[in-house]
PyMOL Python script that loads the backbone (N, CA, C, O; Angstrom):
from pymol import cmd

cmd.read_pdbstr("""\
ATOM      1  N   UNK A   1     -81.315  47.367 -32.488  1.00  0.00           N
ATOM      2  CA  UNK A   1     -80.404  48.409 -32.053  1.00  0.00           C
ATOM      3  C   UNK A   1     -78.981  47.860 -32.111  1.00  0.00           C
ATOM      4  O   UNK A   1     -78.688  46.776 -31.606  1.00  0.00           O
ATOM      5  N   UNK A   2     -77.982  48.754 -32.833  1.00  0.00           N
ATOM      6  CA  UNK A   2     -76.879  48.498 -32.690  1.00  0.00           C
ATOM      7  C   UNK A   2     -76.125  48.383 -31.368  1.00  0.00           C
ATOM      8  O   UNK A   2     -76.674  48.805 -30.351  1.00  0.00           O
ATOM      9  N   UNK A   3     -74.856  47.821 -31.306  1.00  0.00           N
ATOM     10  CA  UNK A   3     -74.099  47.730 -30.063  1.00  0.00           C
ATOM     11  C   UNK A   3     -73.224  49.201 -30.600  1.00  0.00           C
ATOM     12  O   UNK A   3     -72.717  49.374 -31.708  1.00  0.00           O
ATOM     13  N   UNK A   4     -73.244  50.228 -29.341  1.00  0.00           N
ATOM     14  CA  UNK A   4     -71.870  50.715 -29.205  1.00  0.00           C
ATOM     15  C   UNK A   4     -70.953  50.604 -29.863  1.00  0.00           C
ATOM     16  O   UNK A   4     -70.875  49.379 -29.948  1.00  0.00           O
ATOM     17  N   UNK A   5     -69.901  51.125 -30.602  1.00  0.00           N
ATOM     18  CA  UNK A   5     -68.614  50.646 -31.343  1.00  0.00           C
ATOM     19  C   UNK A   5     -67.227  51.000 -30.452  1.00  0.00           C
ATOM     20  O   UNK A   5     -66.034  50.717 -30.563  1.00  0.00           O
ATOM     21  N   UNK A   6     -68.228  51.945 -29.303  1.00  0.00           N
ATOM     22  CA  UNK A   6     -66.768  52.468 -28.387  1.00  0.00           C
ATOM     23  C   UNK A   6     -67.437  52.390 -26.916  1.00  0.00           C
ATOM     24  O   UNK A   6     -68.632  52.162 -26.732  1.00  0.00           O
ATOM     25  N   UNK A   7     -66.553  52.599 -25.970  1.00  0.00           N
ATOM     26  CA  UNK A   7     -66.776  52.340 -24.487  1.00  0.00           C
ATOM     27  C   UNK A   7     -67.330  53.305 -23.924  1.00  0.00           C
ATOM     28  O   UNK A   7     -66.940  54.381 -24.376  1.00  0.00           O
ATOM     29  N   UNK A   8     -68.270  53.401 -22.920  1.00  0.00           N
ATOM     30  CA  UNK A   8     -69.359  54.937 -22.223  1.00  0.00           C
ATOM     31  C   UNK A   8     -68.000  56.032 -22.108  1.00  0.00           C
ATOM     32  O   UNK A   8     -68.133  57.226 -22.376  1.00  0.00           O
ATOM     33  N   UNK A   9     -66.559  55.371 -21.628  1.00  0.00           N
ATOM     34  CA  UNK A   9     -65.475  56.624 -21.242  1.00  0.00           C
ATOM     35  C   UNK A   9     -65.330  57.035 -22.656  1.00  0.00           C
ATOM     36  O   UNK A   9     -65.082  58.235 -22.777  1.00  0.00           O
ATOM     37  N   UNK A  10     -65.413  56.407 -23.685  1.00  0.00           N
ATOM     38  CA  UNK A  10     -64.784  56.774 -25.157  1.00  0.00           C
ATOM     39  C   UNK A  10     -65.343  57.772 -25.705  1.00  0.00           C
ATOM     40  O   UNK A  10     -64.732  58.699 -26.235  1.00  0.00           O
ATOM     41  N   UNK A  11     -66.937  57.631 -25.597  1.00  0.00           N
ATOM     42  CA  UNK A  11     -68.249  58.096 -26.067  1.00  0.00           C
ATOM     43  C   UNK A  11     -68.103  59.167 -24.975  1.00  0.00           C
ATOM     44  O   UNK A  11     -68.362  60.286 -25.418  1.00  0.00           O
ATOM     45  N   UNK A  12     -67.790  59.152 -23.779  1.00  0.00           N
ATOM     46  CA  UNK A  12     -68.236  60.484 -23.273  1.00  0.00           C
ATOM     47  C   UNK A  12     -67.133  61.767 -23.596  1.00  0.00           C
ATOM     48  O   UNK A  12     -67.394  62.905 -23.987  1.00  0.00           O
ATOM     49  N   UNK A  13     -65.540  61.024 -23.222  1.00  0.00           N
ATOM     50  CA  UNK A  13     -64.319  61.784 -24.605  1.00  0.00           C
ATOM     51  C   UNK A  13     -64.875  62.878 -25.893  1.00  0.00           C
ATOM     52  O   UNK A  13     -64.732  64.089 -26.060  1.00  0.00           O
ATOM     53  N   UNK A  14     -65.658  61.658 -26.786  1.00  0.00           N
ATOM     54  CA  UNK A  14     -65.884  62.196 -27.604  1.00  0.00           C
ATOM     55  C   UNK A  14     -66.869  63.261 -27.832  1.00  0.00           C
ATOM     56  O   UNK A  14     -66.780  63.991 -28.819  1.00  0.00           O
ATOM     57  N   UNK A  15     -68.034  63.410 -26.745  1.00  0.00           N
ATOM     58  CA  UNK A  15     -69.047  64.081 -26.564  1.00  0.00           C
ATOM     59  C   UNK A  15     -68.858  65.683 -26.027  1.00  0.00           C
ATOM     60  O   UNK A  15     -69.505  66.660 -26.404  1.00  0.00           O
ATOM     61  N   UNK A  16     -67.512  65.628 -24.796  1.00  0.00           N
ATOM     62  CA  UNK A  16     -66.472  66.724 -24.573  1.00  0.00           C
ATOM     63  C   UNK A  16     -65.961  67.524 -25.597  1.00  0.00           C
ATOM     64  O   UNK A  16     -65.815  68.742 -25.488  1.00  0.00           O
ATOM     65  N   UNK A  17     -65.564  66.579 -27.030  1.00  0.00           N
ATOM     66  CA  UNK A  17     -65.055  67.664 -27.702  1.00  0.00           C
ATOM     67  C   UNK A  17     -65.845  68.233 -28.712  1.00  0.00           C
ATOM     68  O   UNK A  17     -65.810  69.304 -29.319  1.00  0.00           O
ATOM     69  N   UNK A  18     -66.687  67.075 -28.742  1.00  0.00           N
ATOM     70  CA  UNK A  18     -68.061  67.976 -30.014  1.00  0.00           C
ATOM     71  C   UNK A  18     -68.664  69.112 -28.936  1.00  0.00           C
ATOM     72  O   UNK A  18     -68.978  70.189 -29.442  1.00  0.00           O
ATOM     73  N   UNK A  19     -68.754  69.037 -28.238  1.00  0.00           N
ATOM     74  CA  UNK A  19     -69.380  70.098 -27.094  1.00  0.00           C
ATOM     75  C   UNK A  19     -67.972  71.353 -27.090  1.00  0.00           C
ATOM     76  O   UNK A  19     -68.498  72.459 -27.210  1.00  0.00           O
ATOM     77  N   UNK A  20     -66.799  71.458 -27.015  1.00  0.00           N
ATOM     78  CA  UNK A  20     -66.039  71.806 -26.832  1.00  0.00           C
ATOM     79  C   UNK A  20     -65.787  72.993 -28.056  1.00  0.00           C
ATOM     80  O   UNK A  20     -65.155  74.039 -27.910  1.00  0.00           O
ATOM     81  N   UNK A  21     -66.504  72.490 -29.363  1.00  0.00           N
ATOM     82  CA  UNK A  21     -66.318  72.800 -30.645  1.00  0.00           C
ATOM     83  C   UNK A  21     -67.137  73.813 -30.427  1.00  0.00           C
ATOM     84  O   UNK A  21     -66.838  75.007 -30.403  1.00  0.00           O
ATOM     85  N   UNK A  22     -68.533  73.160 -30.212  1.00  0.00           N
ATOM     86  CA  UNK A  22     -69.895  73.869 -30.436  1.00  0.00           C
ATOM     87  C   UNK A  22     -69.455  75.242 -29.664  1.00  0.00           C
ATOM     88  O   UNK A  22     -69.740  76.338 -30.146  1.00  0.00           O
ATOM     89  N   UNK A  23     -68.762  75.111 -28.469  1.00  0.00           N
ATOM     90  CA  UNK A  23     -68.192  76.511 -27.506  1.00  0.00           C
ATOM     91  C   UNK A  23     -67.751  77.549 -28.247  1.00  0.00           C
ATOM     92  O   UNK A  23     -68.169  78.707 -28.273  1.00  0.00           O
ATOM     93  N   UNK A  24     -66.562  76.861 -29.061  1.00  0.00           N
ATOM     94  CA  UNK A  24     -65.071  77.683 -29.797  1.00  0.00           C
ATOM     95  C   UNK A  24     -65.974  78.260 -30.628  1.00  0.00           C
ATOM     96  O   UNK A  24     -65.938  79.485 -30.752  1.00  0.00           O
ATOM     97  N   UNK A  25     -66.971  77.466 -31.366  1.00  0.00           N
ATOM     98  CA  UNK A  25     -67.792  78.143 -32.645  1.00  0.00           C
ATOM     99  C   UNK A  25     -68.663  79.165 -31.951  1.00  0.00           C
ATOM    100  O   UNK A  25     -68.798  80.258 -32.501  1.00  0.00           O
ATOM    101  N   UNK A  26     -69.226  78.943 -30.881  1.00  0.00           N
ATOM    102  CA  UNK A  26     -70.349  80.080 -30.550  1.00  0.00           C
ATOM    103  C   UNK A  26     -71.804  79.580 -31.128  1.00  0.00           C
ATOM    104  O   UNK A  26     -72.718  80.329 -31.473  1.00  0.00           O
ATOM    105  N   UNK A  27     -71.814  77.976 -31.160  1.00  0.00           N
ATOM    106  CA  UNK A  27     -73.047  77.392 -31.498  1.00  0.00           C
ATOM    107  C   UNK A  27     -74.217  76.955 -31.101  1.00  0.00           C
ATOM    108  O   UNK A  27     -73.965  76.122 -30.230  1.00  0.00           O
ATOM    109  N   UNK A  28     -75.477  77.046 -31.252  1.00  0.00           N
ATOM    110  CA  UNK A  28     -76.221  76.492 -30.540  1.00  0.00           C
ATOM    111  C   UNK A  28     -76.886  75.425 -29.978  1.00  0.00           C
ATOM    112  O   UNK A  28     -77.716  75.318 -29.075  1.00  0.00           O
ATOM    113  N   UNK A  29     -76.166  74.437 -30.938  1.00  0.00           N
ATOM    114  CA  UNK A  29     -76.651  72.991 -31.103  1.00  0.00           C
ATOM    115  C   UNK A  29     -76.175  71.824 -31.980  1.00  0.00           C
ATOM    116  O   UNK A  29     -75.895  72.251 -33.100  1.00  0.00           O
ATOM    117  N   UNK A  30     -76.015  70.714 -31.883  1.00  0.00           N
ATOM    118  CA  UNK A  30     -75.616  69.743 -32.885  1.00  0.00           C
ATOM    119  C   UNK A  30     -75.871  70.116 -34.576  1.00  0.00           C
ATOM    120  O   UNK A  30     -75.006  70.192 -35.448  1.00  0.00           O
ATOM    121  N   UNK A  31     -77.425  70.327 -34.718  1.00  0.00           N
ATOM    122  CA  UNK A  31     -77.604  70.692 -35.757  1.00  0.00           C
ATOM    123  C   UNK A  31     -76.574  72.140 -36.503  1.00  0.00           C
ATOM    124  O   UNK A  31     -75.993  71.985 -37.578  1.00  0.00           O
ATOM    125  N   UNK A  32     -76.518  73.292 -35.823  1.00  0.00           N
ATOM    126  CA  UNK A  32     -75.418  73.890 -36.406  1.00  0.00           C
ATOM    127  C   UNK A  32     -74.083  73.542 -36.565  1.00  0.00           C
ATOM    128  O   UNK A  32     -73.372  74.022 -37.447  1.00  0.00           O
ATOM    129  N   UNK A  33     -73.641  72.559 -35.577  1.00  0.00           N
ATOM    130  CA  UNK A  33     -72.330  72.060 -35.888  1.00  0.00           C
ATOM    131  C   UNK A  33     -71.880  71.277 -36.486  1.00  0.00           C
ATOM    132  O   UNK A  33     -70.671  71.126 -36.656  1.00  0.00           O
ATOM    133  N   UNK A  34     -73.173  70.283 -37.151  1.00  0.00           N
ATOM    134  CA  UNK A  34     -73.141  69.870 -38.317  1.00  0.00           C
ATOM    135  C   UNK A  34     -73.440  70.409 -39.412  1.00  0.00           C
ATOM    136  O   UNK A  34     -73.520  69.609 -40.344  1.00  0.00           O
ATOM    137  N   UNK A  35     -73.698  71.804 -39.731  1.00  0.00           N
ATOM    138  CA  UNK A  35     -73.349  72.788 -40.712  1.00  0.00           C
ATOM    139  C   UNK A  35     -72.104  72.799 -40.915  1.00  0.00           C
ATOM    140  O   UNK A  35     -71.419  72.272 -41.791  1.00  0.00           O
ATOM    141  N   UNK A  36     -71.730  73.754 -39.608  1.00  0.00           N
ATOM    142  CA  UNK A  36     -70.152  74.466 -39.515  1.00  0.00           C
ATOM    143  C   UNK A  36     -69.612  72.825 -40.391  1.00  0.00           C
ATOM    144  O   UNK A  36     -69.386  72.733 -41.597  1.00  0.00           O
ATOM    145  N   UNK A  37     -69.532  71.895 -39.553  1.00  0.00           N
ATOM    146  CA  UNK A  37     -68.379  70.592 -40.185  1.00  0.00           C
ATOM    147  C   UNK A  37     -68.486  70.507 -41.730  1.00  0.00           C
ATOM    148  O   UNK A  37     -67.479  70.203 -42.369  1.00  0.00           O
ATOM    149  N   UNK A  38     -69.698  70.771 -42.381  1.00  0.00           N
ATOM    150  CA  UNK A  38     -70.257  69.978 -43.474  1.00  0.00           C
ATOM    151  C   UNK A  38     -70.881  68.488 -43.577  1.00  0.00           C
ATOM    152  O   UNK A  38     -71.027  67.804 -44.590  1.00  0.00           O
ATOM    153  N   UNK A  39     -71.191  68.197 -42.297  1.00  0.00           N
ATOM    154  CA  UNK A  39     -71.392  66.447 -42.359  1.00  0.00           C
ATOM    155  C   UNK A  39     -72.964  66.973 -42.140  1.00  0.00           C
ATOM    156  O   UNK A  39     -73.444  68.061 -41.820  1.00  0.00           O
ATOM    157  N   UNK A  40     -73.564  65.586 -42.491  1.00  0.00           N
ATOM    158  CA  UNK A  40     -75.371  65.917 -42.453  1.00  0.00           C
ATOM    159  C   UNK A  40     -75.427  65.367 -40.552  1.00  0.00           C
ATOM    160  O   UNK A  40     -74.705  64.830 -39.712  1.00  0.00           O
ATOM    161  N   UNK A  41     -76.333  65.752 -40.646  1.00  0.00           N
ATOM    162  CA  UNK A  41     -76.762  65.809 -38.588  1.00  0.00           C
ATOM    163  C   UNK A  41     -76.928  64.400 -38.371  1.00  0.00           C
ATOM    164  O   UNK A  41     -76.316  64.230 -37.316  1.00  0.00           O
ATOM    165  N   UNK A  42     -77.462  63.092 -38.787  1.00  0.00           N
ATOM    166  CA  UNK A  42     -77.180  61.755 -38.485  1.00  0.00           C
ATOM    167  C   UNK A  42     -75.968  61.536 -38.383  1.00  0.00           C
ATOM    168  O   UNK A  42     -75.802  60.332 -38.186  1.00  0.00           O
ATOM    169  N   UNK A  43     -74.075  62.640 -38.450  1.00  0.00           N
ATOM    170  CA  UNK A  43     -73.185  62.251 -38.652  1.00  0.00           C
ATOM    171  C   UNK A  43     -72.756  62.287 -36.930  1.00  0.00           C
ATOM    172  O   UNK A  43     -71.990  61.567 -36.289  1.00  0.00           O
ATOM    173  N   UNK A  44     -73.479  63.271 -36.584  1.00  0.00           N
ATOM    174  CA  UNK A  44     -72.776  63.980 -35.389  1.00  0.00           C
ATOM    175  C   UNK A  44     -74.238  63.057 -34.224  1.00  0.00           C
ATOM    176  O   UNK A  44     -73.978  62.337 -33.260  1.00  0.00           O
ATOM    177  N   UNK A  45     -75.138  63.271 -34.544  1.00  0.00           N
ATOM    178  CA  UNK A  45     -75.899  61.927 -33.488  1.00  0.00           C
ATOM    179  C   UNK A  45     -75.248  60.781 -33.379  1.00  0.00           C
ATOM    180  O   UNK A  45     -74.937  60.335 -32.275  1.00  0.00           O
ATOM    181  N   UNK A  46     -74.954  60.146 -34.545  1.00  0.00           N
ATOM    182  CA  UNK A  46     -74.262  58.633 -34.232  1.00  0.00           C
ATOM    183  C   UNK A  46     -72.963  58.996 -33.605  1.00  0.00           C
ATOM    184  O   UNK A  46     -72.682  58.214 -32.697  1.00  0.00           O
ATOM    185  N   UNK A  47     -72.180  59.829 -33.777  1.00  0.00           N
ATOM    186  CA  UNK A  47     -71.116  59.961 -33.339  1.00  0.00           C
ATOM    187  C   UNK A  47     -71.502  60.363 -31.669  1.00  0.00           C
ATOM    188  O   UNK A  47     -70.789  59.948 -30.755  1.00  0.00           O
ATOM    189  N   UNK A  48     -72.508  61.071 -31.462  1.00  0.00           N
ATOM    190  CA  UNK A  48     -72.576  61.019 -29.729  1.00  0.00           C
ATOM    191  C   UNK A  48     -72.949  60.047 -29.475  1.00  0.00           C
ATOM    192  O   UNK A  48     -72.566  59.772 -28.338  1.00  0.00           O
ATOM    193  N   UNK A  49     -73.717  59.029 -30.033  1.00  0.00           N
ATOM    194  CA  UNK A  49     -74.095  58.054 -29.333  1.00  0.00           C
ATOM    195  C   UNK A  49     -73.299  56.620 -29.570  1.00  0.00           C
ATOM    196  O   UNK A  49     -73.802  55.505 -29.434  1.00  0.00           O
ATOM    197  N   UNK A  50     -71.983  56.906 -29.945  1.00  0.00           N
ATOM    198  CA  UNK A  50     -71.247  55.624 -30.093  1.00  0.00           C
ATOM    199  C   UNK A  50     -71.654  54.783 -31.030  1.00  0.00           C
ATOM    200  O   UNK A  50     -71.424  53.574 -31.074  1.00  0.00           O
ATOM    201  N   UNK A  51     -72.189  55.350 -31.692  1.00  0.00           N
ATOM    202  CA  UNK A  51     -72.689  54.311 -33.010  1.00  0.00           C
ATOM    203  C   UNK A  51     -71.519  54.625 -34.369  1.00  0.00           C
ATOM    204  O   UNK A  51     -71.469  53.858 -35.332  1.00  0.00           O
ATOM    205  N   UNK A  52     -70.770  55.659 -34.274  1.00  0.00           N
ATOM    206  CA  UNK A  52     -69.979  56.195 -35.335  1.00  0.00           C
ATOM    207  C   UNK A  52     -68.817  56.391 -34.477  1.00  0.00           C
ATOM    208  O   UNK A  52     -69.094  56.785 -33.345  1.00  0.00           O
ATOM    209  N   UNK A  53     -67.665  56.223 -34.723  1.00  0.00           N
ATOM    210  CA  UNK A  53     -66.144  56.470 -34.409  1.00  0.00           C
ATOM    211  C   UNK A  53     -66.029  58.272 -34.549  1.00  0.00           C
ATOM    212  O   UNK A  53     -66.777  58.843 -35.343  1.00  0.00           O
ATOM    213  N   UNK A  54     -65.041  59.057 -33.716  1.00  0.00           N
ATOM    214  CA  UNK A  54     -64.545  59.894 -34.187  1.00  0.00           C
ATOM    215  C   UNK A  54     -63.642  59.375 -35.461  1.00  0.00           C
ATOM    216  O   UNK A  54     -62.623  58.685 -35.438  1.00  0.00           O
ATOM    217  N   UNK A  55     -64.197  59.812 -36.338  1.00  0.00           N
ATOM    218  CA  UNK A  55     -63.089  59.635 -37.489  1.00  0.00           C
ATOM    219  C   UNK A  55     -62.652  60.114 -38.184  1.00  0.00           C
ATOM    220  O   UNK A  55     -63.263  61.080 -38.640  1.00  0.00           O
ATOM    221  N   UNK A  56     -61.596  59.853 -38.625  1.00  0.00           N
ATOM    222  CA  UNK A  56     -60.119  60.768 -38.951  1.00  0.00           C
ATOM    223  C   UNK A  56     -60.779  62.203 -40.043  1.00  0.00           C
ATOM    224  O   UNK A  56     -60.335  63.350 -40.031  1.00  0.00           O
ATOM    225  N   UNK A  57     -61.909  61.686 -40.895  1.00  0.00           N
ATOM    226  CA  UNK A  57     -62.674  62.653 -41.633  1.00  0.00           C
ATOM    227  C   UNK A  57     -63.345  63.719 -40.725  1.00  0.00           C
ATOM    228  O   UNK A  57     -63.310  64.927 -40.959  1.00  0.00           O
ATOM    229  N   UNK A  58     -63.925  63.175 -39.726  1.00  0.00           N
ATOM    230  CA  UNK A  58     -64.404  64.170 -38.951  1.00  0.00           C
ATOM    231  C   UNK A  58     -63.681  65.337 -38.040  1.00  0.00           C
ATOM    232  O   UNK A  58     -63.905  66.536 -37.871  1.00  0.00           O
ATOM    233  N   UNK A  59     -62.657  64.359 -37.512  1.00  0.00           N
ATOM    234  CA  UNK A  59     -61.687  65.521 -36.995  1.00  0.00           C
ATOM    235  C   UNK A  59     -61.226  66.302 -37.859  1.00  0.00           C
ATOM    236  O   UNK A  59     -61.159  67.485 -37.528  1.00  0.00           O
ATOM    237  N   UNK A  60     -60.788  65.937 -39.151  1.00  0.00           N
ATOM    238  CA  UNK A  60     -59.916  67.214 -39.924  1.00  0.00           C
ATOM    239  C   UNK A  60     -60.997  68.091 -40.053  1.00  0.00           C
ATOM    240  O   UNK A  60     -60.663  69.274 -39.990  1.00  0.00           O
ATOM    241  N   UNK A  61     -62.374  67.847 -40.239  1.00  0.00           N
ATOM    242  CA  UNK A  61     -63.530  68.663 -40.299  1.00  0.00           C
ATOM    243  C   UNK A  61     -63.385  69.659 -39.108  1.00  0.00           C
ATOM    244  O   UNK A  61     -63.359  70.885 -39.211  1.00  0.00           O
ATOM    245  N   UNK A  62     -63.293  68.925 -37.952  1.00  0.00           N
ATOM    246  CA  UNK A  62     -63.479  69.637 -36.781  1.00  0.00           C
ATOM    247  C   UNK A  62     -61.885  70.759 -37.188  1.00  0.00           C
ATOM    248  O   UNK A  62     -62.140  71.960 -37.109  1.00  0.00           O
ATOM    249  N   UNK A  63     -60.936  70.539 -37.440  1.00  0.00           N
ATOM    250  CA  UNK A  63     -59.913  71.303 -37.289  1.00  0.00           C
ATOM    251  C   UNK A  63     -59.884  72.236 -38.391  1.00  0.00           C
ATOM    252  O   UNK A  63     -59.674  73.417 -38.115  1.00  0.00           O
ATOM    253  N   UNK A  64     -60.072  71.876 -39.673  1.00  0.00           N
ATOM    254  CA  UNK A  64     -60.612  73.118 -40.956  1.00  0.00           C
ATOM    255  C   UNK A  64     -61.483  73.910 -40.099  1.00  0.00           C
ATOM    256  O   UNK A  64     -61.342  75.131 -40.026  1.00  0.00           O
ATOM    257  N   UNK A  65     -62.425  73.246 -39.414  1.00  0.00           N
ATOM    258  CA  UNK A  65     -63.560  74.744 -38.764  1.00  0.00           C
ATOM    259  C   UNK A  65     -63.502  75.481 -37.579  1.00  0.00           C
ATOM    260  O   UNK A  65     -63.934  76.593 -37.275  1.00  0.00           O
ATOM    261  N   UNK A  66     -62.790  74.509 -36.894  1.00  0.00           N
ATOM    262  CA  UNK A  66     -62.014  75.684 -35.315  1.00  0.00           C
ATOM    263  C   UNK A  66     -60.948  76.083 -35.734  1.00  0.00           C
ATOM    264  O   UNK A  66     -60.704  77.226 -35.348  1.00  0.00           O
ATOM    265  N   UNK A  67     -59.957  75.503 -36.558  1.00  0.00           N
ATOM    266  CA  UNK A  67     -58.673  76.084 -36.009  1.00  0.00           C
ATOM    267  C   UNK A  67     -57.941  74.988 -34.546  1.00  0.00           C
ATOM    268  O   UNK A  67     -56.891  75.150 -33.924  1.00  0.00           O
ATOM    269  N   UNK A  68     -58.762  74.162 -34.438  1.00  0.00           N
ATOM    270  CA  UNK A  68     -58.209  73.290 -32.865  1.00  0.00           C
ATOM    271  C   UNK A  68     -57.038  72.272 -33.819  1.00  0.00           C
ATOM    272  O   UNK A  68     -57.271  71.673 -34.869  1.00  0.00           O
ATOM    273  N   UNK A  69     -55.990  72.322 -33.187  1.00  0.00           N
ATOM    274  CA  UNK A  69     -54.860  71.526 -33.203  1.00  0.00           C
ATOM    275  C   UNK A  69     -55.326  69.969 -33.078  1.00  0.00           C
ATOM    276  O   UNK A  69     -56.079  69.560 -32.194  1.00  0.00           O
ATOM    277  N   UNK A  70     -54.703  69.097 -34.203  1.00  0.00           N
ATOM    278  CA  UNK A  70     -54.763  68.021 -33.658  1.00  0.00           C
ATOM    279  C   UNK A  70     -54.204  67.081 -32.538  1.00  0.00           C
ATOM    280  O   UNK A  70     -54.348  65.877 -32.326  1.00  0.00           O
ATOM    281  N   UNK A  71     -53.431  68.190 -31.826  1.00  0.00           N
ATOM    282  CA  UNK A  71     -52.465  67.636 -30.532  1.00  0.00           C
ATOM    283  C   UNK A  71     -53.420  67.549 -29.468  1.00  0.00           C
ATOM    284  O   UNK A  71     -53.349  66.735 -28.548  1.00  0.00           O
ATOM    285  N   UNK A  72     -54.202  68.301 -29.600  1.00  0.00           N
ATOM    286  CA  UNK A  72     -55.222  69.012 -28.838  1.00  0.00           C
ATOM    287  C   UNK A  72     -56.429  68.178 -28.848  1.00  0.00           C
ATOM    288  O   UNK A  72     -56.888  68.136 -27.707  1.00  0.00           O
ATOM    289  N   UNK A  73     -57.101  67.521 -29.656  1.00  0.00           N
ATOM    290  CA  UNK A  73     -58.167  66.578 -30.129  1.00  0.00           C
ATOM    291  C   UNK A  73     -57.804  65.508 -29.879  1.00  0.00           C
ATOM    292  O   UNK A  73     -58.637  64.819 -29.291  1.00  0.00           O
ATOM    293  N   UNK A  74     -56.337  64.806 -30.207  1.00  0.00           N
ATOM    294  CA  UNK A  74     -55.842  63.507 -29.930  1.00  0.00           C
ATOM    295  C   UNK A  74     -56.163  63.601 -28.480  1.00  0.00           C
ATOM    296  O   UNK A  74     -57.114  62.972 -28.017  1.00  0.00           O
ATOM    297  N   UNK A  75     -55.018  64.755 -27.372  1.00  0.00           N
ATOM    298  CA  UNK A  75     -55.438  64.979 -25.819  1.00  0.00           C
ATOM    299  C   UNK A  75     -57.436  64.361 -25.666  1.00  0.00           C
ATOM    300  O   UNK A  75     -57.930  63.283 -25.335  1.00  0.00           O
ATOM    301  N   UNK A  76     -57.901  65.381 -26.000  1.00  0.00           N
ATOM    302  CA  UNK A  76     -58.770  65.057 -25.495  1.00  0.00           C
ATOM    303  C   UNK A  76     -59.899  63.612 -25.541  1.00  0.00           C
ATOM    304  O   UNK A  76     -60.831  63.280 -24.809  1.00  0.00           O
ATOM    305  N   UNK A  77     -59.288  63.002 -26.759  1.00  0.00           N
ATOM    306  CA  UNK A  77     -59.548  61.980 -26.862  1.00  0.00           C
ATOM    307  C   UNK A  77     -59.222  60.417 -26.459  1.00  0.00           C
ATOM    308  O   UNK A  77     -59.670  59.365 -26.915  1.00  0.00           O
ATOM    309  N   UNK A  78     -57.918  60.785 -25.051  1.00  0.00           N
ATOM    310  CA  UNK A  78     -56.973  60.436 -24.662  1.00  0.00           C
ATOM    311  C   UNK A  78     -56.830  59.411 -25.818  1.00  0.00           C
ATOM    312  O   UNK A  78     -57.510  58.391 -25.706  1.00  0.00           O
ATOM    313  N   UNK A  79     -55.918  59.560 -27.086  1.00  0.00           N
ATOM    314  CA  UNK A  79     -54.835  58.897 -27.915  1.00  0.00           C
ATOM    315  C   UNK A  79     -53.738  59.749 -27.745  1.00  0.00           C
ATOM    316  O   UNK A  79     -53.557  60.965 -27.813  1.00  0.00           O
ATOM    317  N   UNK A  80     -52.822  58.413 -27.421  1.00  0.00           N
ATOM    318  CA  UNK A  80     -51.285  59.107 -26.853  1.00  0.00           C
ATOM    319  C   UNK A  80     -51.167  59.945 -28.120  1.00  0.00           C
ATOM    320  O   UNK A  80     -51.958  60.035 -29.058  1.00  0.00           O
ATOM    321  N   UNK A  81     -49.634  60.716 -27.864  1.00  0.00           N
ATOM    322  CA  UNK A  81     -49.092  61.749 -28.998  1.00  0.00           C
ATOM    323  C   UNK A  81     -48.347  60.764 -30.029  1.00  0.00           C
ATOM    324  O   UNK A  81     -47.919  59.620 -29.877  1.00  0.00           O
ATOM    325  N   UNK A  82     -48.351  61.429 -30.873  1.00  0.00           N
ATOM    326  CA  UNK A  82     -47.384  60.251 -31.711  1.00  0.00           C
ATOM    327  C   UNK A  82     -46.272  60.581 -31.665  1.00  0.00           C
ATOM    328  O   UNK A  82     -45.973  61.635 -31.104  1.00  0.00           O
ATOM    329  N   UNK A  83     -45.129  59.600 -32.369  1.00  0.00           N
ATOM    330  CA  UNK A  83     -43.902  59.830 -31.705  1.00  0.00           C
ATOM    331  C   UNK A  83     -43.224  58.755 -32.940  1.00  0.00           C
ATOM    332  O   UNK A  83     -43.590  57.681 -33.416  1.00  0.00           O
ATOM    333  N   UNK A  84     -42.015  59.692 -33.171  1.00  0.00           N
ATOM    334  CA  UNK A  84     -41.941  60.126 -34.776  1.00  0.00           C
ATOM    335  C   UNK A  84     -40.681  58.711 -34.680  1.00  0.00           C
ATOM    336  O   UNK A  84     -39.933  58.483 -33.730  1.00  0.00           O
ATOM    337  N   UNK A  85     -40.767  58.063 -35.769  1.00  0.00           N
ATOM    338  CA  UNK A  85     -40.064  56.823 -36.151  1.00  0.00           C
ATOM    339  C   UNK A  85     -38.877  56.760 -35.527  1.00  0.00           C
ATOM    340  O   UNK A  85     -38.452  57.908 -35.392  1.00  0.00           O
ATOM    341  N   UNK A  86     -38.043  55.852 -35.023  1.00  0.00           N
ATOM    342  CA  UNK A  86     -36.988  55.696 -34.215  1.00  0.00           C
ATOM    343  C   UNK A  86     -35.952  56.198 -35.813  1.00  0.00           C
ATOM    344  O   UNK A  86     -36.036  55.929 -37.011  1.00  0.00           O
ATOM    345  N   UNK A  87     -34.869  57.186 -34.798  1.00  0.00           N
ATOM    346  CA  UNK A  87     -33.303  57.513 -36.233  1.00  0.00           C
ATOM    347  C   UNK A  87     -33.967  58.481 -37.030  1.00  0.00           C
ATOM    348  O   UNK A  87     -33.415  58.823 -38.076  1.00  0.00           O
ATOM    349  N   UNK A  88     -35.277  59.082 -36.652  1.00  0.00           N
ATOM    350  CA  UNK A  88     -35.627  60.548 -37.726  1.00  0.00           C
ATOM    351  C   UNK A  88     -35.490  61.595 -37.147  1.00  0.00           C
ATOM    352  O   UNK A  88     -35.917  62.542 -37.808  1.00  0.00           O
ATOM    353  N   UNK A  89     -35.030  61.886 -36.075  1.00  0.00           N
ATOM    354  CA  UNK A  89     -34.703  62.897 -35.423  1.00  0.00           C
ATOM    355  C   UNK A  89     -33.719  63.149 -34.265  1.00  0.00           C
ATOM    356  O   UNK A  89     -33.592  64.281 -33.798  1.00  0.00           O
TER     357      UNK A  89
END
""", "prot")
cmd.dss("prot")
cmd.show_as("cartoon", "prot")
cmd.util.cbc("prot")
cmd.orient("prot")
């Protein structure tokens, strides 16, 4: 068995917003929301169980299929906001 790649708070973050999705979509289960994404269903198990990163592929997935902001996904994933190069604005 693999180790974790992220921390129980990270993994549970991330479990909030795949759950969060499944809501917005009106889904019934992992398996459909790994339809809606396009990723095969081992994408979205490893990813609840900390074996897979939210990653950057998956979120744009998640945001092509809700419509959820990535301001909104970063939040819930507590990663600060980004914050745009010092002298560009």
């Amino acid at each position: 068995m693999t180790k974790p790649l992220i921390t129980k708070e990270q993994i549970q973050k991330v479990n909030d917003l795949l759950d969060l999705v499944i809501e917005k979509l009106g889904l019934k289960n992992d398996a459909a929301l790994s339809r809606a994404l396009g990723v095969a269903p081992p994408v979205v198990s490893k990813t609840r169980s900390g074996d897979l990163g939210a990653t950057p592929t998956l979120l744009v997935r998640i945001h092509d299929a809700s419509g959820m902001p990535f301001t909104d996904m970063r939040e819930k994933l507590g990663i600060p906001p980004l914050t745009p190069p010092h002298g560009t604005m």
